[in-house]
C-alpha positions as CSV (number, residue, x, y, z in Angstrom):
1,X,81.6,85.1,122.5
2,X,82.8,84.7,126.2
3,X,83.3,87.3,128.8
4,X,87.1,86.8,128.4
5,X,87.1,87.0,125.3
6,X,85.3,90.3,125.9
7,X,87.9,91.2,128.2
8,X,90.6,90.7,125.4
9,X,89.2,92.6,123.6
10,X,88.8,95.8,126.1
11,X,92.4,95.5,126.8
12,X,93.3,95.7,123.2
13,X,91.2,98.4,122.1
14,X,92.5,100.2,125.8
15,X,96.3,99.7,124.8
16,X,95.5,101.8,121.6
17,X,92.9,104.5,122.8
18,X,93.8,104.7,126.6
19,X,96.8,106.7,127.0
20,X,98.6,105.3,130.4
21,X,97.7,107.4,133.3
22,X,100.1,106.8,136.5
23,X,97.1,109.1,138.7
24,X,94.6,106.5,137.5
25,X,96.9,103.5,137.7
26,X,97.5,104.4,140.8
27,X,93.4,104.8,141.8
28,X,92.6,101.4,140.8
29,X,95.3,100.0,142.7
30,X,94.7,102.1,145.6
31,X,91.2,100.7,145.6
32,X,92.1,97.1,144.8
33,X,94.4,97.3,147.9
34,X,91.4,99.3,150.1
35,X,89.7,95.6,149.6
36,X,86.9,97.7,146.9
37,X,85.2,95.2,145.4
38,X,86.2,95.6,141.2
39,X,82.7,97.6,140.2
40,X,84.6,100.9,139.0
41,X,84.0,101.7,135.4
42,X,86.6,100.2,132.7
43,X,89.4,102.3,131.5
44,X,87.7,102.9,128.5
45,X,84.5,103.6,130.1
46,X,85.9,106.4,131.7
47,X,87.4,108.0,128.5
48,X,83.8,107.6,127.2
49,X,82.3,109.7,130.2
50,X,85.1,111.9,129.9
51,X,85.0,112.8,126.0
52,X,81.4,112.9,127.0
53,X,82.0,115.7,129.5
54,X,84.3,117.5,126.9
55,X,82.0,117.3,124.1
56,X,79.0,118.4,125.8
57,X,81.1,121.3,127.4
58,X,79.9,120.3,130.6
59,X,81.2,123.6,133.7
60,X,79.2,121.5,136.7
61,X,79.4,117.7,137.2
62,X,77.2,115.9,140.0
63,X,78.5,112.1,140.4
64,X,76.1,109.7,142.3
65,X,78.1,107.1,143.7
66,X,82.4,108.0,144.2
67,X,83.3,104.5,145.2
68,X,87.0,104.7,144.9
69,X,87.2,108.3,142.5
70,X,88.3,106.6,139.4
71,X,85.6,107.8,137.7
72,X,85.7,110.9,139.3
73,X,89.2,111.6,138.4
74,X,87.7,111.2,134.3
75,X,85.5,113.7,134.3
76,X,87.3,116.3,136.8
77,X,89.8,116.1,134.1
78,X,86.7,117.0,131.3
79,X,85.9,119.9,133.3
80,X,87.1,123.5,131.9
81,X,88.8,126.4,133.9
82,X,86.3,127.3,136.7
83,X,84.6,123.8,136.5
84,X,83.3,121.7,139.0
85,X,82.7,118.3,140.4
86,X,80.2,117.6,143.2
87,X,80.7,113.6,143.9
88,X,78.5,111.7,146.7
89,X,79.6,108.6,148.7
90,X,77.9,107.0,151.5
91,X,80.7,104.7,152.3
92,X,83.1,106.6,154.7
93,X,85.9,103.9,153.9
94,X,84.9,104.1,150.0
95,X,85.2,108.2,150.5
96,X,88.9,108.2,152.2
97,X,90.1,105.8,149.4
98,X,88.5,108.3,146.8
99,X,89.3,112.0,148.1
100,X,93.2,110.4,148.4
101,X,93.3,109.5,145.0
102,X,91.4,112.5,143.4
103,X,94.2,114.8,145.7
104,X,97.0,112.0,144.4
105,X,95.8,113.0,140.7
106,X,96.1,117.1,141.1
107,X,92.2,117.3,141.8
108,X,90.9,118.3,145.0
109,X,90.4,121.8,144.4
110,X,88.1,121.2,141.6
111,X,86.1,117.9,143.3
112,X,84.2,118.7,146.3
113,X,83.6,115.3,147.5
114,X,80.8,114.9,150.4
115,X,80.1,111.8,152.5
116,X,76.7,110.4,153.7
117,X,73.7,108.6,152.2
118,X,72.4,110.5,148.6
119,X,69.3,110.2,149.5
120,X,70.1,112.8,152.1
121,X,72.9,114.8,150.9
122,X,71.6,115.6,147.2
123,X,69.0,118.4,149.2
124,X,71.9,120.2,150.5
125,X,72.1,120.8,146.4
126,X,68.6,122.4,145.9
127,X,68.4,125.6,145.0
128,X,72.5,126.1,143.6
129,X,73.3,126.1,140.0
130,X,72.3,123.3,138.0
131,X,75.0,120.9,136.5
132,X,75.7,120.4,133.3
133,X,76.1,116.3,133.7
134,X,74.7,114.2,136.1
135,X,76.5,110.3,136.4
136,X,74.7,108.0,138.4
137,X,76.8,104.8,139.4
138,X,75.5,104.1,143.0
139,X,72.8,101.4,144.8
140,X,70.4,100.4,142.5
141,X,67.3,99.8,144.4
142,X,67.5,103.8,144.6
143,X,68.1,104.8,140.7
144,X,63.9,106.3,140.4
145,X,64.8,108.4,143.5
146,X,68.3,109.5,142.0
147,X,66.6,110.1,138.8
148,X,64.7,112.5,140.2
149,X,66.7,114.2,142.2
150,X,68.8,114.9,139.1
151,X,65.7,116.3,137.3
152,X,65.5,118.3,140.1
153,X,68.7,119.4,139.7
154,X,69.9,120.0,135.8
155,X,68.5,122.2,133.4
156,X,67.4,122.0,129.6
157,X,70.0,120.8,127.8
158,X,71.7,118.7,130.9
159,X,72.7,115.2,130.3
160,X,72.2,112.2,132.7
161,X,74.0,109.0,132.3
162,X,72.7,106.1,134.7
163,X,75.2,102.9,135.0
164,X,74.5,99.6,135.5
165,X,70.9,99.3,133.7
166,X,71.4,95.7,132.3
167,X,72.5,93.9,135.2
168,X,74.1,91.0,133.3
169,X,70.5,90.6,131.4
170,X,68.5,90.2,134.8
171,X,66.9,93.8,134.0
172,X,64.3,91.4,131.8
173,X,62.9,89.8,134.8
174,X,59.7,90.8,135.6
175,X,59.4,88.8,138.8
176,X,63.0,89.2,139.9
177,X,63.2,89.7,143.9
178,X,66.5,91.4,143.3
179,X,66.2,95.2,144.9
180,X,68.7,96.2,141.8
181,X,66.6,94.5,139.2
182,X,63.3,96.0,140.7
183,X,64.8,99.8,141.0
184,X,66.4,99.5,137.5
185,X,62.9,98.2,136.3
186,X,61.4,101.1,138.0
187,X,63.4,103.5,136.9
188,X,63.2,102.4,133.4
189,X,59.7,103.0,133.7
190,X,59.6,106.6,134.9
191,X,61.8,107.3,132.2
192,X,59.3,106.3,129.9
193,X,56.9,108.4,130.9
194,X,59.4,111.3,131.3
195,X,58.2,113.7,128.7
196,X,61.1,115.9,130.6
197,X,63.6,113.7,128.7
198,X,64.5,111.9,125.7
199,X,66.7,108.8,126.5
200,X,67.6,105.5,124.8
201,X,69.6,102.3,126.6
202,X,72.6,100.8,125.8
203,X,74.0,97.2,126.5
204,X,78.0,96.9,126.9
205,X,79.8,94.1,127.3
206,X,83.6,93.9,128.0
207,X,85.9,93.4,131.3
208,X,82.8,94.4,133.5
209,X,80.8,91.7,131.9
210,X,77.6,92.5,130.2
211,X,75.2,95.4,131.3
212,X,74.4,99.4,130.3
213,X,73.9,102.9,130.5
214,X,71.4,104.7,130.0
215,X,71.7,108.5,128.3
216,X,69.2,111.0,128.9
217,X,68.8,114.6,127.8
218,X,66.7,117.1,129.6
219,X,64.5,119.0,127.3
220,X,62.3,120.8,129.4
């Protein structure tokens, strides 16, 4: 099966299950316009992470990775009165393209988007709440760090969600010197020897081409 044919088939399972959104219409064009390159989750992606949210009754979301806020603008929508969304972006351009769409779709007062390298804005975190849902969608040489910052940073019964684990099937590569193969590889690793969490991958394929998420729940 080819990746167009893939693609067909997203598009026709989307025109049944996606209801049209003008707010997200809008975001992808908005970023398609910004010159983003087209790395934001699928339509029906999104739904998945936000009937994720919804059925895991998450209160606090922490996103890794804004880009343009389409994702973001899914699961801010999840979130229940009093909920929250904490989304990271180290790309100042990537930011301004995402905080105007997430105000465009009614959502700023519940997304508190900050703007600077994870790496060094997931500390100013430590020591609040812990969140419900962590999505990681950003650089993958730096997943293991991410990972661990969102141990750092959930509770028992939290649920992480890493993007992006298959890497078109270049995750199998031992010897890759891809960054993004070698920080998926070693991030797949410290999840197997996690006892903290139980977690299993997923391949996709579809419009985005063929890769996966992981899911991971905290247990302790």
């Amino acid at each position: 099966m080819s990746e167009d044919q893939w693609t067909k088939i997203d598009t026709y399972t989307s025109n049944l299950m996606v209801e049209h959104d003008a707010a997200l219409d809008l975001a992808a064009k908005a970023s398609a316009e910004a010159g983003l390159p087209e790395i934001a989750v699928a339509p029906n992606q999104g739904k998945f992470l936000h009937l994720l949210a919804r059925t895991h009754g998450a209160r606090r979301i922490l996103e890794i990775g804004a880009f343009g806020g389409y994702s973001a603008i899914w699961l801010a929508r999840a979130l229940p009165a009093g909920g929250t969304l904490t989304t990271l972006e180290a790309e100042p351009s990537f930011a301004e393209v995402a905080q105007r769409n997430i105000d465009n779709a009614g959502l700023s007062d519940v997304v508190d988007l900050r703007v600077g390298k994870a790496l060094e804005t997931l500390p100013e975190l430590a020591g609040g709440e812990p969140f419900d849902l962590v999505f990681i969608d950003a650089d993958k040489a730096n997943i293991p760090e991410y990972f661990g910052w969102a141990l750092k940073l959930t509770r028992p019964g939290s649920v992480i969600v890493v993007d992006n684990v298959v890497l078109d099937g270049l995750v199998i590569e031992a010897d890759s010197p891809n960054p993004a193969v070698q920080g998926v590889r070693r991030f797949n690793q410290l999840v197997a020897d996690e006892p903290r969490v139980t977690a299993t991958t997923v391949q996709t394929v579809g419009s985005r081409g063929h890769d996966g998420f992981c899911l991971m729940l905290v247990e302790s």
